[in-house]
Phi, psi and omega in degrees: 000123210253123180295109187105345152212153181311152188215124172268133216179147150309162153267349181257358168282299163326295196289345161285001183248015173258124161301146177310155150080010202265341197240148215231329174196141191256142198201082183235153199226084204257179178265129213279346151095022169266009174114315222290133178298110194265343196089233206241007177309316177206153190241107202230036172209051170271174135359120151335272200306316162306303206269043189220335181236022140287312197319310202304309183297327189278347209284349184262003173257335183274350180303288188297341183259305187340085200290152182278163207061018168230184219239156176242146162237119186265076184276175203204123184274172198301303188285328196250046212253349169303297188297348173272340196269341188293288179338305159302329180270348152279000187264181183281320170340130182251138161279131179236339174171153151302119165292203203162109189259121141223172219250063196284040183242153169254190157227092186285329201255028166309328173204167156296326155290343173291124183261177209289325167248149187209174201235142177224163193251175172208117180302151132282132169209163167217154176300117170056209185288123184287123161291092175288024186225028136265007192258111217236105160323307186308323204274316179264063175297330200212160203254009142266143206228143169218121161210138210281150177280141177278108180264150175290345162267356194280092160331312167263015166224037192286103132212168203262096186213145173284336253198342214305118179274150186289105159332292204298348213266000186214026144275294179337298215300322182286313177307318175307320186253010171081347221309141156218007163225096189275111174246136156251093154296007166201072185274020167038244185254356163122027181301319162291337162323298212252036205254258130053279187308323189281347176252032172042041181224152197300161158197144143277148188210144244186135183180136190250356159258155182311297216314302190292343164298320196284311181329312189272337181278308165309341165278346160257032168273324169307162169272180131254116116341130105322030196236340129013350198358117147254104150316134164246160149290106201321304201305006196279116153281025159125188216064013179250022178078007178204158175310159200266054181251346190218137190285292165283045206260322180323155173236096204264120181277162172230145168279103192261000000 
């Protein structure tokens, strides 16, 4: 399996052609089984129970690339977080806490119940007892990460994905958790690819439509810049990896 690049590949097709014990930290966003138009690639309106024992199948193939004492993060939506956690729990993986992304920007119009901030979780698991001193406390002060959602109109990042997560929100993440060989079996349009390049860390990635493989590899054919300014939120008790003292102390990468 070759490093460092997208690969279009299932995901359990992908993660079977990795050897044990090979992946040292995991950083997946898989789909939450809400309806969102994947096109024809994938069907993201199965049976509970169906979709509770695909989880089952890639979450026991990331069980197995996984080295013992490290960590995988899993994010997960609201309505279906039984049925990914059932999974998770037939495998050996230990659960240990939720990350927590909020967002202080919404997506009101996802339901009539959604309010003006909204937070989505990501399991923390790890392969057997974890090596916290893998854990680089600076990066991870709080087990809430606050970063503005990433949109198909946000000018320095225009790609076309339904899902598409915020570089900084999975820079924190990488750092945090030291990876330095990084895996995505749902590597979408390539965020993690490209969290992973600017910080000068390995990664395997997996992603089963074309279109979005060709995306990301383009997008890490690009330079990156550090040059962005993002308001963060004064009022933040941390998490976005840097202090809440200035609106303009973020640093937004842009993709030319």
């Amino acid at each position: 399996m070759e490093i460092n690049k997208i690969t279009c590949s299932d995901c359990i097709d992908g993660l079977k052609q990795l050897p044990d014990n090979s992946i040292d930290f995991v950083l997946t966003d898989p789909p939450f089984n809400v309806g969102i138009d994947y096109q024809e690639d994938y069907d993201d309106n199965k049976q509970d129970e169906e979709y509770s024992d695909w989880c089952y199948q890639w979450i026991r193939e990331i069980e197995r690339v996984l080295q013992e004492g490290r960590y995988a993060i899993i994010f997960t939506g609201d309505k279906k977080l039984y049925y990914i956690m059932k999974a998770i729990y037939r495998t050996n993986l230990i659960f240990h806490h939720f990350l927590k992304w909020y967002k202080p920007t919404c997506q009101r119009g996802l339901s009539g119940t959604v309010l003006f901030g909204r937070t989505e979780l990501a399991f923390v698991l790890s392969k057997g007892k974890p090596d916290i001193k893998r854990i680089n406390r600076k990066t991870l002060y709080s087990d809430t990460l606050i970063h503005y959602n990433t949109t198909n109109s946000d000018k320095y990042n225009a790609v076309n994905h339904n899902c598409r997560r915020p570089e900084p929100l999975y820079r924190q993440i990488i750092q945090g958790f030291d990876g330095k060989l990084v895996l995505d079996c749902f590597m979408g349009s390539g965020t993690t690819a490209v969290a992973c390049k600017q910080l000068g860390v390995n990664f395997i990635g997996f992603e089963i439509n074309l279109e979005y493989v060709d995306i990301a590899n383009k997008r890490l054919q690009q330079n990156t810049l550090f040059d962005v300014m993002q308001p963060l939120d004064v009022k933040q008790d941390g998490g976005n990896g840097l202090p809440p003292t200035d609106k303009s102390v973020g640093i937004r990468p842009t993709i030319l």
